[in-house]
DOGULUM-322589 format. One record per residue (C-alpha): residue number from 0; z negated, x, y. Coordinates in steps of 0.001 Angstrom, whole numbers, plus 500000, padded with zeros to 6 digits. Example, Ala and Ser with C-alpha at 12.3 -4.5 7.8 and 13.67 -1.06 7.14 Angstrom:
<atoms>
{0 {492200 512300 495500}} {1 {492860 513670 498940}} 
</atoms>
This chain:
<atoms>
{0 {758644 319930 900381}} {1 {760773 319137 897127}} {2 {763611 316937 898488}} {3 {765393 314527 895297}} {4 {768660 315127 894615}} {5 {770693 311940 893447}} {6 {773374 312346 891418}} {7 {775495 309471 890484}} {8 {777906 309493 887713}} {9 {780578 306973 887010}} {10 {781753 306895 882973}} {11 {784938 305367 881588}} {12 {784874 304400 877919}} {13 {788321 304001 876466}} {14 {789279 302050 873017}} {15 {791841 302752 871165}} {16 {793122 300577 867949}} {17 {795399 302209 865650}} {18 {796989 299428 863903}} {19 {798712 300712 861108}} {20 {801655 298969 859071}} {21 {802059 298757 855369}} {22 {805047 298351 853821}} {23 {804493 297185 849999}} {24 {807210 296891 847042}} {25 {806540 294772 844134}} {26 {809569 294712 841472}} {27 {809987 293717 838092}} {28 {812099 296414 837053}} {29 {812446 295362 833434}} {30 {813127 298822 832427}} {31 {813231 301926 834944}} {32 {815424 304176 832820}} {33 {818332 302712 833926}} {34 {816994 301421 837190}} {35 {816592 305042 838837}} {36 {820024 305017 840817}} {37 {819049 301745 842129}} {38 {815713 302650 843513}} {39 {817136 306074 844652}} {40 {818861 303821 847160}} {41 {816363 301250 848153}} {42 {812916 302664 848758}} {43 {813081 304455 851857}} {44 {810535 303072 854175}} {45 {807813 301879 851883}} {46 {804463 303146 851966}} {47 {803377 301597 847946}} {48 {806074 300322 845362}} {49 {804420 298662 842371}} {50 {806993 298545 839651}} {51 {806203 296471 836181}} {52 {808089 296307 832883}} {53 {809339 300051 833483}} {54 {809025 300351 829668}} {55 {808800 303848 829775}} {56 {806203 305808 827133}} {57 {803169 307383 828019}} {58 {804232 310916 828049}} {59 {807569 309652 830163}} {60 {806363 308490 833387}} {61 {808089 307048 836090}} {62 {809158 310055 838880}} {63 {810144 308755 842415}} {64 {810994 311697 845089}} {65 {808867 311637 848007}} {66 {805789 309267 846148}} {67 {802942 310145 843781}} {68 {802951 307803 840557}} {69 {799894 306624 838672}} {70 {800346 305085 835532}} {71 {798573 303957 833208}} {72 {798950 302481 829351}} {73 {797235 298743 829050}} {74 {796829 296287 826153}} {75 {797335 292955 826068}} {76 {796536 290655 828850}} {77 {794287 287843 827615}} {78 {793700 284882 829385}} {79 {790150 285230 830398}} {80 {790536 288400 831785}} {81 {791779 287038 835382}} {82 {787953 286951 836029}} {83 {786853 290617 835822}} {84 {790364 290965 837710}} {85 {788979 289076 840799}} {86 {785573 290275 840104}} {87 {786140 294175 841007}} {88 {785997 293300 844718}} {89 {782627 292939 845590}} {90 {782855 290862 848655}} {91 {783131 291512 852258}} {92 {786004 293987 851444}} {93 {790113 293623 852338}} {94 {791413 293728 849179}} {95 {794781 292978 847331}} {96 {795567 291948 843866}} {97 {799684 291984 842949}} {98 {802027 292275 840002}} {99 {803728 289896 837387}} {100 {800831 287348 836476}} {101 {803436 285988 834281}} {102 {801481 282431 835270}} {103 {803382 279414 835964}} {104 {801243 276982 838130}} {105 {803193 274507 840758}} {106 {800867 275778 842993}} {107 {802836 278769 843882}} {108 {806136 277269 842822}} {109 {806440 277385 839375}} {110 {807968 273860 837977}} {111 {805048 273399 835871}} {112 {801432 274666 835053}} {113 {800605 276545 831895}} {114 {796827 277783 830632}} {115 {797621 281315 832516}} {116 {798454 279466 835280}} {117 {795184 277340 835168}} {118 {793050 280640 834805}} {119 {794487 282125 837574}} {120 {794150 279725 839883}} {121 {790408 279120 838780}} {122 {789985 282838 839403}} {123 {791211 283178 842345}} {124 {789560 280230 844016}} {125 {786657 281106 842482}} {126 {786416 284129 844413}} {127 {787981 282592 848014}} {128 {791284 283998 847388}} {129 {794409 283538 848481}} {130 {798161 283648 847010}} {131 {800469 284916 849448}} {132 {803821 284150 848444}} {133 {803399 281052 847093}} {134 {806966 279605 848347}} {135 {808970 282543 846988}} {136 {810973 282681 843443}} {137 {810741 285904 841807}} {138 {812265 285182 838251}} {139 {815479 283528 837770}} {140 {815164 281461 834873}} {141 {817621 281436 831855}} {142 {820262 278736 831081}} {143 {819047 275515 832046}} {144 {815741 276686 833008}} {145 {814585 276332 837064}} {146 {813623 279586 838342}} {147 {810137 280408 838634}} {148 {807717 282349 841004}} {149 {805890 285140 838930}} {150 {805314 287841 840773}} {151 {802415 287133 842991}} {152 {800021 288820 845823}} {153 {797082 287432 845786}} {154 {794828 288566 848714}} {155 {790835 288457 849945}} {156 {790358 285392 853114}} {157 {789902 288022 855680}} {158 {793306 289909 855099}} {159 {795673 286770 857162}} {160 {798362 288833 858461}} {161 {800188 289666 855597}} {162 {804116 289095 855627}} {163 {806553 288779 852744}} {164 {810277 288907 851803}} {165 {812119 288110 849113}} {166 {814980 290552 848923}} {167 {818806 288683 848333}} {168 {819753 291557 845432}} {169 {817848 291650 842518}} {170 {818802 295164 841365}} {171 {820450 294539 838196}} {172 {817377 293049 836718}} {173 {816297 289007 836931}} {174 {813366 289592 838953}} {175 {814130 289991 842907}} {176 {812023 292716 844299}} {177 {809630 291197 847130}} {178 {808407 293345 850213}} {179 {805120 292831 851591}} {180 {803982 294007 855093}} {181 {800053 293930 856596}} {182 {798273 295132 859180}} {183 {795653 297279 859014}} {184 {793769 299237 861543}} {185 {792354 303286 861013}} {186 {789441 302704 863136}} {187 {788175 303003 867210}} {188 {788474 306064 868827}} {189 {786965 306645 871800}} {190 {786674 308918 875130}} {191 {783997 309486 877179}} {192 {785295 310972 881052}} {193 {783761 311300 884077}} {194 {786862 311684 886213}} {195 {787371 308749 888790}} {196 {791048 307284 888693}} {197 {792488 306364 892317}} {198 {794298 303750 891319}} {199 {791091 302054 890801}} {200 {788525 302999 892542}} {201 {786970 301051 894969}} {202 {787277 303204 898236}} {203 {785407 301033 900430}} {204 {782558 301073 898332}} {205 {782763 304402 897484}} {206 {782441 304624 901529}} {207 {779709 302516 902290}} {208 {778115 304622 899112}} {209 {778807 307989 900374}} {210 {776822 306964 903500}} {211 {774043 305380 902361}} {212 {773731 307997 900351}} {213 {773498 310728 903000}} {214 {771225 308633 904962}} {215 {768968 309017 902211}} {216 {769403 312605 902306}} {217 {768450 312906 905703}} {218 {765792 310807 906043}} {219 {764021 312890 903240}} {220 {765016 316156 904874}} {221 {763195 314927 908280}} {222 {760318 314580 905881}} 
</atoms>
């Protein structure tokens, strides 16, 4: 007589979230030439910088030990062009748009709204975007002039946990560098064990189990 053998296995799934934090500079430089001692100094710890107005030609890039720069040469930025901007992200993604707009809108703190301004805002809310930093002033204005908030993140609804910082020293330039930090997570990883922990386990159950369980046994073997 075949007797069954019952074998009972008890699986523990772990989850693990990596959360992962990025550290993000955006600076007007307004020129890097004579910026590079500066930054030397100041940009240990950041995963991206995103510098603007380095003013450096095409075939004299910007060099930063430890990072890898991309560059590239642009034209003009024309008013209607905020809408292909917000347009690359297709939706359902976490994405990031940042730099110097150069948009004034009293939306993010600029004294008063120009046409840039009015695109931008159009564009991003016609997407479900979000500005950041919108109580921050990035520029200090000239002589008489209030200062004014150019240098803007904009980001997608789903990315809320982004933090910002406007740094006290502007670097010798009249743009104060801004640091951005968000969370992110790599992924789930996950392990599969079969190996029962005693801090808990159920022992009485595991006893009334085991002997219910060789009951069984025996019953079939007087079979």
């Amino acid at each position: 007589m075949v007797h069954p053998v019952y074998l009972f296995f008890v699986f523990f799934l772990f989850y693990f979230y990596i959360f992962i934090i990025i550290k993000i500079l955006l600076w007007n430089c307004r020129g890097y030439k004579n910026k590079k001692q500066e930054l030397s100094r100041n940009v240990d710890g950041y995963d991206v910088i995103v510098l603007m107005e380095t003013k450096c030609p095409h075939n004299s890039g910007v060099y930063i030990s430890g990072y890898r720069t991309y560059q590239i040469s642009r034209g003009s930025l024309r008013v209607n062009d905020f809408r292909p901007l917000f347009d690359f992200d297709p939706g359902g993604c976490e994405s990031i748009f940042l730099g110097d707009f150069n948009a004034h809108n009293t939306l993010w703190n600029c004294e008063y709204m120009d046409t840039i301004g009015e695109s931008l805002q159009e564009a991003m809310e016609r997407r479900d975007f979000m500005c950041v930093n919108m109580d921050t002033s990035s520029r200090i204005g000239a002589i008489g002039e209030r200062d004014s908030n150019l240098d803007l993140l904009f980001c997608s609804a789903v990315l809320d946990n982004i933090e910002y910082n406007q740094l006290d020293d502007t670097w010798d330039s009249d743009h104060f560098p801004i640091v951005f930090k968000l969370a992110t997570h790599r992924g789930i990883y996950s392990k599969r064990t079969n190996r029962i922990t005693t801090k808990k386990t159920d022992w009485n159950k595991y006893a009334v189990s085991h002997i219910w369980l060789n009951a069984l046994l025996l019953k079939h073997g007087r079979e």
